[in-house]
C-alpha positions as CSV (number, residue, x, y, z in Angstrom):
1,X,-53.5,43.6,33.8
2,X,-55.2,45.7,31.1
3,X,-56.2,44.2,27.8
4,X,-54.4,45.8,24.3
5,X,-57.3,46.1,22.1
6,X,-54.9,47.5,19.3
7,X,-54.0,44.8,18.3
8,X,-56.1,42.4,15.8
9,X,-56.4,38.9,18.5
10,X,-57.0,41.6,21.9
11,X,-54.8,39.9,24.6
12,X,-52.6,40.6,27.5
13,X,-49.6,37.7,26.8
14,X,-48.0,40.4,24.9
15,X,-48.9,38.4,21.6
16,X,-47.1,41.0,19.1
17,X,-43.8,40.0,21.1
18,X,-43.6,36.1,19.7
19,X,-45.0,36.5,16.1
20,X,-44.4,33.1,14.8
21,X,-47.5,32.8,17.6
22,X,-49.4,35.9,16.3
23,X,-49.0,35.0,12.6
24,X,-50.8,31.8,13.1
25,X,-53.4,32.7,15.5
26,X,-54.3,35.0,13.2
27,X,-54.3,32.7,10.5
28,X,-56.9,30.7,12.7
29,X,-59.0,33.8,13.4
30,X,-60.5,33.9,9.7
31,X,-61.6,30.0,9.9
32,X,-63.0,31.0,13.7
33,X,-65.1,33.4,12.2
34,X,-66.5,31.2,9.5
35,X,-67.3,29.0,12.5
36,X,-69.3,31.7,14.1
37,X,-71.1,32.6,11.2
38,X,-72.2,29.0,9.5
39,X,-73.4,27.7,13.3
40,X,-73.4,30.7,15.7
41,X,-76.7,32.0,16.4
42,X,-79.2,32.0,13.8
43,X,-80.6,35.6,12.6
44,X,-79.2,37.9,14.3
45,X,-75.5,38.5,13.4
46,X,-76.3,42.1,12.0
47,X,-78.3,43.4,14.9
48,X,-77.0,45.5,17.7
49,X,-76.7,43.4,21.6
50,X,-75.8,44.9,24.6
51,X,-72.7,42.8,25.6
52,X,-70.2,43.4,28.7
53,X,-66.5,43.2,27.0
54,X,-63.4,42.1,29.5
55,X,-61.4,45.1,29.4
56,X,-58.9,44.2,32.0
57,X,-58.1,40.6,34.2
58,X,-58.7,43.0,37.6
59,X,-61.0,42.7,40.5
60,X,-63.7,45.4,39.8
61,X,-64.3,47.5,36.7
62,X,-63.0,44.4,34.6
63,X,-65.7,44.7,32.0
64,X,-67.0,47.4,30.3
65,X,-71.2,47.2,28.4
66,X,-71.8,48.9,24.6
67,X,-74.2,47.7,21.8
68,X,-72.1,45.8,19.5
69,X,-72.5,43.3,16.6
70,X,-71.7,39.7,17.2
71,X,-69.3,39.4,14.3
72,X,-67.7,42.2,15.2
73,X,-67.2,41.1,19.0
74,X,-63.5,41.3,20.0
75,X,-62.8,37.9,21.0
76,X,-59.4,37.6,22.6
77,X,-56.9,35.8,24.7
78,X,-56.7,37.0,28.4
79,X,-54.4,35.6,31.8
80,X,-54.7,36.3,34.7
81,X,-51.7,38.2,35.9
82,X,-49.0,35.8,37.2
83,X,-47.8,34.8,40.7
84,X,-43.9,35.0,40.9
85,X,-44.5,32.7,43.8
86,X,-46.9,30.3,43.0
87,X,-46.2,26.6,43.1
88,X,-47.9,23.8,42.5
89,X,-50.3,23.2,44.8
90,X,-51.4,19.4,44.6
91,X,-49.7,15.9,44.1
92,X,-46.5,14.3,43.6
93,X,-44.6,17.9,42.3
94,X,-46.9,19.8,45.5
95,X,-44.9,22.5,47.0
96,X,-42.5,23.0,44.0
97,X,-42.7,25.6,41.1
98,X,-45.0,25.5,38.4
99,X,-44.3,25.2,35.1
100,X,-44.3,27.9,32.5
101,X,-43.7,25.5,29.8
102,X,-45.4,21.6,29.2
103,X,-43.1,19.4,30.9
104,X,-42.6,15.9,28.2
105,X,-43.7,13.6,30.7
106,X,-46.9,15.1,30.8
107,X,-47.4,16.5,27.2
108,X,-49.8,14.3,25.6
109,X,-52.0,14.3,28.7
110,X,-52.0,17.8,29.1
111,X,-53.2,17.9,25.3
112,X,-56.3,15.8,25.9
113,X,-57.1,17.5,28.8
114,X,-57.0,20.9,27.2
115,X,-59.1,19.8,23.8
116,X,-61.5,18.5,26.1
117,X,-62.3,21.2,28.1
118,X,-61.9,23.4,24.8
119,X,-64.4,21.6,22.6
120,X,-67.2,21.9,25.4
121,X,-67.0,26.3,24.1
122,X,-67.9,26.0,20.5
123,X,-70.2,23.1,21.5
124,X,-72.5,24.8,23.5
125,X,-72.7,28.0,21.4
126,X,-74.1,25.4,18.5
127,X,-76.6,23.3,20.4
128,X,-78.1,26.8,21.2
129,X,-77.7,28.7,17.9
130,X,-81.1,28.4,17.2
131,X,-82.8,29.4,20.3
132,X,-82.7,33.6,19.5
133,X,-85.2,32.9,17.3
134,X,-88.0,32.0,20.2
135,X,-86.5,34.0,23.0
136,X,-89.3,34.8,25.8
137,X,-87.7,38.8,25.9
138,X,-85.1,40.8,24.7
139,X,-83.7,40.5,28.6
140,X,-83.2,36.4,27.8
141,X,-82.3,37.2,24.2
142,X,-79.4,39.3,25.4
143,X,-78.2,36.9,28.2
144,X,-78.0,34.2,25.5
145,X,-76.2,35.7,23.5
146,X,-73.4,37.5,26.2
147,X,-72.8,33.5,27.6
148,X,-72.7,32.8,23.7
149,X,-69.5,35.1,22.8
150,X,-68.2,34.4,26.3
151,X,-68.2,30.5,25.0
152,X,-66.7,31.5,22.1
153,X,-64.0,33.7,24.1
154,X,-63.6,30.8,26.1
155,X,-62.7,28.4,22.9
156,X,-59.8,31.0,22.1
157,X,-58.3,30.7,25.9
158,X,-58.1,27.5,24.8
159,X,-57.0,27.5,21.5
160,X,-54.2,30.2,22.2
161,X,-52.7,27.7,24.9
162,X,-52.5,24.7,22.4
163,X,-51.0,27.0,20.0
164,X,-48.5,28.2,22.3
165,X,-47.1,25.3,23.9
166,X,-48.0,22.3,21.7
167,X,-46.5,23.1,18.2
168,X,-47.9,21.4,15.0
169,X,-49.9,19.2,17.2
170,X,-51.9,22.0,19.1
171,X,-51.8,23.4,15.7
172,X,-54.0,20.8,14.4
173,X,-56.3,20.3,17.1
174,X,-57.3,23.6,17.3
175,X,-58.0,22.9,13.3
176,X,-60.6,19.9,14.5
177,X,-62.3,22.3,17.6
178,X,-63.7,24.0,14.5
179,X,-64.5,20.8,12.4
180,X,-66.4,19.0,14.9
181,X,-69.9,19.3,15.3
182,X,-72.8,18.9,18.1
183,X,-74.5,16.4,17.7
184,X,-73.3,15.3,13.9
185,X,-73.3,11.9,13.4
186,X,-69.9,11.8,12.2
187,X,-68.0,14.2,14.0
188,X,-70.1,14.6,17.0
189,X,-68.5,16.5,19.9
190,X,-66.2,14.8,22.8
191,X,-68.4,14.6,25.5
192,X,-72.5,13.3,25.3
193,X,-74.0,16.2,27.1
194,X,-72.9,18.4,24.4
195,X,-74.1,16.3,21.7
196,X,-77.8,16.7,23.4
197,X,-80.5,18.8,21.4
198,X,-81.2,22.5,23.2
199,X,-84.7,23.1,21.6
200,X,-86.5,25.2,24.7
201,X,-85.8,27.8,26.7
202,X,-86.2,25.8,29.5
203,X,-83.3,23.1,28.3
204,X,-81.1,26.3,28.1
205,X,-81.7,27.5,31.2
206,X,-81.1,23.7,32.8
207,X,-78.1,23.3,30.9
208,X,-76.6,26.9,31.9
209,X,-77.5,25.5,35.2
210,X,-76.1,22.6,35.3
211,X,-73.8,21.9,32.7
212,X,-71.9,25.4,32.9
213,X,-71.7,24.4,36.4
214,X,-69.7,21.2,35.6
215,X,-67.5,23.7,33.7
216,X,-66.9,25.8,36.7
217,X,-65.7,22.8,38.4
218,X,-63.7,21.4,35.6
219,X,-61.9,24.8,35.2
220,X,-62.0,25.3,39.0
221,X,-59.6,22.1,39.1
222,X,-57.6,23.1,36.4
223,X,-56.8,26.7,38.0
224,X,-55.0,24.2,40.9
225,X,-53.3,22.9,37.6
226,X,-49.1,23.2,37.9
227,X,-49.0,23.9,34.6
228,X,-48.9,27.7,35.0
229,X,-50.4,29.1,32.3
230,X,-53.5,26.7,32.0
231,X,-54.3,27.7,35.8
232,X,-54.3,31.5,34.8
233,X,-56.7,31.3,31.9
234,X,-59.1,29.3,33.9
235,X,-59.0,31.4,36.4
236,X,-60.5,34.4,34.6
237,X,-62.6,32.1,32.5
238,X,-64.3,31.4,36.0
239,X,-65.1,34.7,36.1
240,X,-66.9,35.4,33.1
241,X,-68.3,31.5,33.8
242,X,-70.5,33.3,37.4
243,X,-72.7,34.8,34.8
244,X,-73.8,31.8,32.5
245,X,-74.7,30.4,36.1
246,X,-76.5,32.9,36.8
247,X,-78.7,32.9,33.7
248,X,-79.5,29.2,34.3
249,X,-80.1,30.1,37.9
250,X,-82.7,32.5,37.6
251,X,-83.9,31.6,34.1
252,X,-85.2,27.9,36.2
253,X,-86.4,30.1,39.5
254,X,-88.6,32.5,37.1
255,X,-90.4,29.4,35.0
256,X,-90.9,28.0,38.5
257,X,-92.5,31.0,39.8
258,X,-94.6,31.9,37.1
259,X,-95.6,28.3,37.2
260,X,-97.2,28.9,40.7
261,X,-98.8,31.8,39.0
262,X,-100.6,30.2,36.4
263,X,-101.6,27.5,38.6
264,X,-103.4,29.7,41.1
265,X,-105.0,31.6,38.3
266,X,-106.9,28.4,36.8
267,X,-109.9,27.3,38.2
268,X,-108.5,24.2,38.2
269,X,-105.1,24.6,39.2
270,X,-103.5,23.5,35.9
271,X,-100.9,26.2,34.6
272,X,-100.7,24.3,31.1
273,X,-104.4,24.9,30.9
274,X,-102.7,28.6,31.5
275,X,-100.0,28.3,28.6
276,X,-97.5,28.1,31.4
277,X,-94.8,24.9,32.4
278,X,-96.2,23.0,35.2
279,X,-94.1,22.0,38.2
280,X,-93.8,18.8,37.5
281,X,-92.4,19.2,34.2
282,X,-89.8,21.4,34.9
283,X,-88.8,18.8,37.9
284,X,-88.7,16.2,34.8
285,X,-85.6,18.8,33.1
286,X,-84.2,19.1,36.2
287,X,-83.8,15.4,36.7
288,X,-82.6,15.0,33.1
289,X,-79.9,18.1,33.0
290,X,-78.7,17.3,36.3
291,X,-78.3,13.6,35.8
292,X,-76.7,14.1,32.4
293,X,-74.1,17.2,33.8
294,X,-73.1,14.4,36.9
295,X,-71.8,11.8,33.7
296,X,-69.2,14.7,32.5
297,X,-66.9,14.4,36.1
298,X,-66.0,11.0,34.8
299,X,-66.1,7.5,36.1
300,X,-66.5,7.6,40.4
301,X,-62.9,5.2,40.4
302,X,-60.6,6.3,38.0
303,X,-56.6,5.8,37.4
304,X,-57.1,8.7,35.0
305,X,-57.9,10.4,37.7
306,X,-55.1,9.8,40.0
307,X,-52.9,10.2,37.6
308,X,-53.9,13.9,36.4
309,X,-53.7,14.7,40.2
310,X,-50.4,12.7,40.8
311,X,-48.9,14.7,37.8
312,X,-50.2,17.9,39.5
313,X,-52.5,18.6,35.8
314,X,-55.2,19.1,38.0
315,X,-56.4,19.6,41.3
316,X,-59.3,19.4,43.8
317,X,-62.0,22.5,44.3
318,X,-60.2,25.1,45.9
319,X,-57.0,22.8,46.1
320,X,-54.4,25.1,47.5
321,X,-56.8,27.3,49.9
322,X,-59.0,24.5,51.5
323,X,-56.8,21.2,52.0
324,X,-53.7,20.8,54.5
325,X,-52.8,17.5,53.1
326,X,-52.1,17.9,49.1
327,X,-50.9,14.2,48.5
328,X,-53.9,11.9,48.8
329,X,-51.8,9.4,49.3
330,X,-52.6,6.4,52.3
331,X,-56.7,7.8,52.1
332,X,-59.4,6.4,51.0
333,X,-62.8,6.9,49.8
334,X,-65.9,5.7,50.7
335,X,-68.3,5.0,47.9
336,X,-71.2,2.5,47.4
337,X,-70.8,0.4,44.6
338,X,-72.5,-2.4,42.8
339,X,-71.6,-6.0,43.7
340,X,-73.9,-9.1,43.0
341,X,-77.1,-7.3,42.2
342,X,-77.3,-4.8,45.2
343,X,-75.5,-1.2,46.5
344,X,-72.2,-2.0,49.2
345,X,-70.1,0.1,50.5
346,X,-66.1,0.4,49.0
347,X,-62.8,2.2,50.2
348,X,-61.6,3.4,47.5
349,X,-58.0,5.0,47.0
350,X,-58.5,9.0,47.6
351,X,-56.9,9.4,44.1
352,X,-58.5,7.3,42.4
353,X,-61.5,8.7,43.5
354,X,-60.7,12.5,42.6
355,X,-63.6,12.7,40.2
356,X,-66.1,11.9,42.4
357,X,-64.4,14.6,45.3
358,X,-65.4,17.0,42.9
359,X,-68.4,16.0,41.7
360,X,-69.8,16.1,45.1
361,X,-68.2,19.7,45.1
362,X,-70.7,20.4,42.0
363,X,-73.6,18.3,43.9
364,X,-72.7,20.4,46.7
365,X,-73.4,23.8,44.9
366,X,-76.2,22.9,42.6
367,X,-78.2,21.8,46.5
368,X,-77.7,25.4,47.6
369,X,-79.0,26.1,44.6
370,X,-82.5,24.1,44.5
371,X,-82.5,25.6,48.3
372,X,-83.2,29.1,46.3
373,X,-85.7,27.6,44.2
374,X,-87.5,25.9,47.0
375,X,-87.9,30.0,48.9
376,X,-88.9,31.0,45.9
377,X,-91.6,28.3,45.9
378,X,-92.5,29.4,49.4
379,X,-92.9,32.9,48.9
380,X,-95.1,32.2,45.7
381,X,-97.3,30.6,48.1
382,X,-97.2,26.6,46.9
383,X,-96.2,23.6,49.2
384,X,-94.5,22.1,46.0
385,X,-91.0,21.5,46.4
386,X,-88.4,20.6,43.5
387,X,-85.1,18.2,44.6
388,X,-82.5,16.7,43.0
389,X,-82.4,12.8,42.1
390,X,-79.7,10.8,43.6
391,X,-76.2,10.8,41.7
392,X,-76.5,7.0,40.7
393,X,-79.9,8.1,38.8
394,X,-80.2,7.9,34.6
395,X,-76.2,7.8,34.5
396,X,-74.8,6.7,31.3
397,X,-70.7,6.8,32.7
398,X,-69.0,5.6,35.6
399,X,-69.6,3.0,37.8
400,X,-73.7,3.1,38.0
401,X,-74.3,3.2,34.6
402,X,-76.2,-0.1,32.7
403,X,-78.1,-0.3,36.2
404,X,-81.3,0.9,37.2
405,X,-82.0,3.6,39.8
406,X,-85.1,5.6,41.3
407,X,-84.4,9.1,42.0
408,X,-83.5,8.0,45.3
409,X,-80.7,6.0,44.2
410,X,-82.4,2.4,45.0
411,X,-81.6,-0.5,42.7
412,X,-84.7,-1.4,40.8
413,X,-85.8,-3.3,37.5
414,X,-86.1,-2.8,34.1
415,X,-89.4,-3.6,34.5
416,X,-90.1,-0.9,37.4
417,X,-87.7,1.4,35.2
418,X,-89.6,1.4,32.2
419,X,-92.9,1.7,34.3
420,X,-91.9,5.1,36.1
421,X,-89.2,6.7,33.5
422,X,-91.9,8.9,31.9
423,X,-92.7,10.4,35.3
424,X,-89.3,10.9,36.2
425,X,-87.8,12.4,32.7
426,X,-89.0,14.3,30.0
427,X,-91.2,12.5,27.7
428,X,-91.8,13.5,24.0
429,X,-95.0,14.9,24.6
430,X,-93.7,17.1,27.6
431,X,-90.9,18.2,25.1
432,X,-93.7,19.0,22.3
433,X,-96.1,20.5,24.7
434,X,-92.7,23.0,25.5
435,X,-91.8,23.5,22.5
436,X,-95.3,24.5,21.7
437,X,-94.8,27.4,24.4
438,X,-91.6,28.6,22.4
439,X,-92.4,32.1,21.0
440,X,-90.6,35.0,20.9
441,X,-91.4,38.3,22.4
442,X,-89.5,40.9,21.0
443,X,-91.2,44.2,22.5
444,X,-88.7,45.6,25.2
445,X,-90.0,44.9,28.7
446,X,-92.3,42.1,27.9
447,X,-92.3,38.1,28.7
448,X,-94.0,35.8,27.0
449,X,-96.3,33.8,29.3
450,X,-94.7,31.3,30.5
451,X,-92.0,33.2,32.5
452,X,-92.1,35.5,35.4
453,X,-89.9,38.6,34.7
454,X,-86.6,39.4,36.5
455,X,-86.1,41.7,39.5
456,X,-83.6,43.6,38.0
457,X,-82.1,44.7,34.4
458,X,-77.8,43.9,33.0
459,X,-75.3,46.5,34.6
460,X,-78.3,48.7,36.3
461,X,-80.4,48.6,32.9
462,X,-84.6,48.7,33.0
463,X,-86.1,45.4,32.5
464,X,-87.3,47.7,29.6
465,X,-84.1,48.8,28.2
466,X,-83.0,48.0,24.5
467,X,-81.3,45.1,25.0
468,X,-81.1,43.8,21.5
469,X,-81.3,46.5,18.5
470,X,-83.2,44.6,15.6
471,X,-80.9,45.7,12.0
């Protein structure tokens, strides 16, 4: 379905047709611009960045690519194009048809849900709004700031939904999306993860990795969602959601390789003697980010849990095309737990345990993943390996949190914690020594040090091409 860009909110719900909606939408689009410009990014809201804008909710050709200021991006509200026969695909309702409107029963949960997933958008966009200012190229300057307007794009999906379907009360808490704050001691954000600091280039490329990972599997469950119209905006949020994977992806792959670099060039095989990020440093982010992105599926045993799949709110990755039983009812689960100080096995109800089926769904991808780090390690000529810790490491939710873990998920000490922590997560002289690194390099084509360059430009572009036009 093509997108009307006539209108002021762009959309393709055919907006202009219910305008008790429009009128307050686009009473919200004023305040959602003061937003953008009090904690967007930082310095660069007058310049000219080549971003992709959706242009219809198609395979192929969906996008379009122009220089364009960030104010002036045209966030809107986009669906994918309904299914006349789609029902719902999970739970108690399975097999019958989804719902266009919020059934009661459900309407409160459906809320929470919703704001939660909603106030992960404009969260991310503020941990990072400083980060343009020490961007390694204009390449990475532009990426950051295409998965920043995506974010925000993503917070009106959102926002249009509660506005639609949940009256005064959607109303308001699209009001508080905007009020809240990452990291604020007051009115921090829902979840801890997007309360966390993003002061490196190297924390933003983890946390595109991993945490924009959790959010493809979050809004991959929702898309299995019976509630209609929450499944169709996740699904094309999960298609502008590929790319922010994508940055993290390679962003991590290229410190890692020019890591291998710098070590072979010094004499003595140390690439901070270099100015570059060691390997073992970046294995330190990679145990933190991924540990911290595990905590936002939820607790491993949840009634939460099976309720949201019970109610048919949300489903399992790929729900409808890769299970033949959609009850999960008479399974179980087995999951090691923590009973009189050591790690036994448990069966677990299958719904209760939907949070962990899709967590190891995420643990699942983000393996593949170190897999393409680990060839890129190997054709860079290095017998260093990075890996993944265990899930029951540094976890501060669910069932293994206020226990100790190694990375390979043993129970172990405080004393034996406290002893190895520094070599297993960032410490604050790691953080300072990357943070020293952080410069930017603002001369199309170049890369500061510390990171190789890319193989390949945005939409067919040089690496040399003007990706950000300085006002």
């Amino acid at each position: 379905m093509s997108i009307n860009y006539d209108e002021q909110i762009p959309n393709n719900v055919n907006l202009s047709g219910d305008k008790r909606l429009q009128r307050a939408l686009e009473k919200w689009q004023p305040a959602f611009l003061d937003w953008w410009n009090d904690v967007g990014p930082v310095g660069f809201q007058k310049d000219d960045i080549y971003l992709r804008t959706a242009v219809s909710t198609q395979p192929g050709g969906w996008a379009q690519f122009g220089h364009v200021k960030m104010p002036d991006y045209r966030w809107g509200i986009f669906l994918e194009d309904a299914d006349p026969n789609r029902t719902i695909p999970g739970g108690d309702h399975a097999g019958e048809a989804v719902w266009q409107e919020v059934p009661g029963e459900y309407r409160n949960t459906l809320r929470r849900i919703i704001v939660t997933q909603a106030d992960t958008e404009p969260a991310s966009v503020e941990q990072q709004r400083w980060l343009g200012q020490t961007a390694p190229s204009m390449y990475d300057m532009r990426n950051l700031f295409q998965v920043n307007v995506e974010e925000g794009r993503h917070l009106w999906a959102m926002v249009y939904l509660l506005h639609a379907h949940f009256g005064k009360d959607g109303r308001d808490e699209a009001d508080d999306l905007l009020a809240r704050r990452s990291g604020d001691a007051d009115k921090p954000r829902i979840l801890d993860a997007f309360n966390q600091p993003c002061p490196d280039w190297l924390t933003f490329f983890c946390f595109t990795m991993f945490t924009d990972r959790d959010g493809k599997y979050q809004l991959g469950a929702l898309a299995e969602s019976g509630f209609d119209p929450l499944a169709r905006t996740c699904r094309f949020m999960l298609i502008e959601e590929a790319h922010h994977l994508s940055v993290g992806e390679l962003g991590v792959e290229r410190v890692l390789r020019r890591s291998v670099q710098l070590t072979k060039a010094d004499k003595n095989g140390d690439a901070r003697a270099q100015g570059g990020i060691d390997l073992p440093t970046v294995q330190k982010w990679i145990n933190y980010w991924y540990s911290y992105s595990l905590d936002l599926f939820g607790s491993e045993i949840s009634s939460n849990a099976a309720d949201f799949f019970g109610a048919g709110l949300k489903g399992r990755w790929n729900e409808s095309k890769d299970f033949t039983d959609h009850s999960a009812l008479n399974q179980h689960y087995t999951m090691a737990v923590v009973r009189n100080g050591s790690l036994t096995e448990d069966q677990v109800p299958l719904r209760n345990a939907m949070n962990e089926v899709l967590r190891q769904s995420y643990m699942a991808d983000c393996e593949r993943v170190v897999k393409r780090w680990n060839r890129a390690l190997e054709e860079e000529g290095t017998d260093f390996r990075v890996s993944l810790p265990s899930s029951r490491f540094f976890r501060r939710q669910g069932i293994y949190a206020g226990h100790d873990f190694n990375r390979e998920g043993d129970l172990i000490g405080s004393e034996t914690w406290q002893k190895n922590s520094a070599s297993w997560l960032p410490s604050d002289a790691d953080r300072a020594y990357v943070a020293s690194l952080m410069h930017a390099v603002t001369e199309p084509g170049k890369m500061a040090n510390w990171i190789a360059p890319p193989r390949k430009g945005v939409n067919g572009q040089d690496i040399a091409f003007e990706y950000v036009r300085r006002a």
